[in-house]
Every structure is written in C-alpha cells, then in structure tokens.
N, C-alpha and C positions, 0 to 999 in steps of 0.2 A: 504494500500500500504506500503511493508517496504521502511524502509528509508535505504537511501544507506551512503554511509560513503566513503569518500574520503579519498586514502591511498595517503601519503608521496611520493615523491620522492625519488629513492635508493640518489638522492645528497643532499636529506636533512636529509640524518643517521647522526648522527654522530657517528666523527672518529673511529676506532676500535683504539683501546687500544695498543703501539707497543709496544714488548718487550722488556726488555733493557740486558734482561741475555746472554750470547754466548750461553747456550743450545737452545734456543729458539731460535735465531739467526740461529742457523743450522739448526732444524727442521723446519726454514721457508724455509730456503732453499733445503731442502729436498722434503718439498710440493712444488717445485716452479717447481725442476725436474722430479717429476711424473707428472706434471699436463703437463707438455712440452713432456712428453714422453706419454702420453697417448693421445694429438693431433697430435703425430706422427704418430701414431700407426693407428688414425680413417683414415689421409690421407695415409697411405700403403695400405690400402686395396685394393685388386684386383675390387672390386664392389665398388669403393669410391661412394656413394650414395648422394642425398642432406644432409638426416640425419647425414651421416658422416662430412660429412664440417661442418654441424650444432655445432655436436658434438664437433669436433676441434674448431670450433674457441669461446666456450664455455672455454674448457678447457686452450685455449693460452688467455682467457683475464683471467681466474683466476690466471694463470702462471705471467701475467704482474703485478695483481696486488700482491700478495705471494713476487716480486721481487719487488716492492716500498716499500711495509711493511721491508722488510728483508735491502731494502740500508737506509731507515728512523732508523730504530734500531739498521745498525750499527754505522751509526753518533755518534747513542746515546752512543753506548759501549764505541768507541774511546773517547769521552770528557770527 
C-alpha cells in the first residue's frame, strides 16, 4: 500500500518575500490590474457560465492578494 503524505496548509507557507524596490512595487501592481481585468472580462461574458464565476473569483482573490503584497512593500519603500 503506498503511503500517502500529508500536504501543508497554503497558511502554513510561509511569507513570500515583499519587494522593497518601486520597480517591483509597480509590476505588482501591474499584476494586480490584469488579474482584476481578466475577472472582468470572465463576468462580461454573454454565457457567464459557472466556470466563468469560477474563473473570476480565482482571479479577484489573486488581484486581492498582488494588492496586500504591493500596500506591505510600499510601507517598506516609504521608511
């Protein structure tokens, strides 16, 4: 019988690493707004589908978190 292997919790990763440069500061927010425009996009659809909501709200919780990462980093610039 294999043995199986219990994976982690995503709340037991830890932290990802914030950036503290303003380049990286914007490219977070750069990802923060495609990720918010491409849950736009799944809910315009004429046929919005289950998949589509799926889709979207995939995308607005990366969007939410791209915008934690990006307000935690800028703290960091300003100090």
């Amino acid at each position: 019988m294999p043995t199986v292997t219990d994976l982690a919790s995503r709340r037991a990763a830890p932290p990802a690493t914030i950036p503290t440069e303003p380049l990286e500061l914007i490219q977070l927010h750069a990802q923060a707004h495609n990720a918010l425009s491409t849950a736009l996009h799944c809910l315009q659809q004429p046929e919005c589908s289950p998949q589509h909501i799926k889709t979207a709200t995939a995308r607005a919780m990366r969007a939410a978190t791209l915008l934690k990462r990006a307000s935690v980093a800028a703290n960091q610039v300003e100090a």
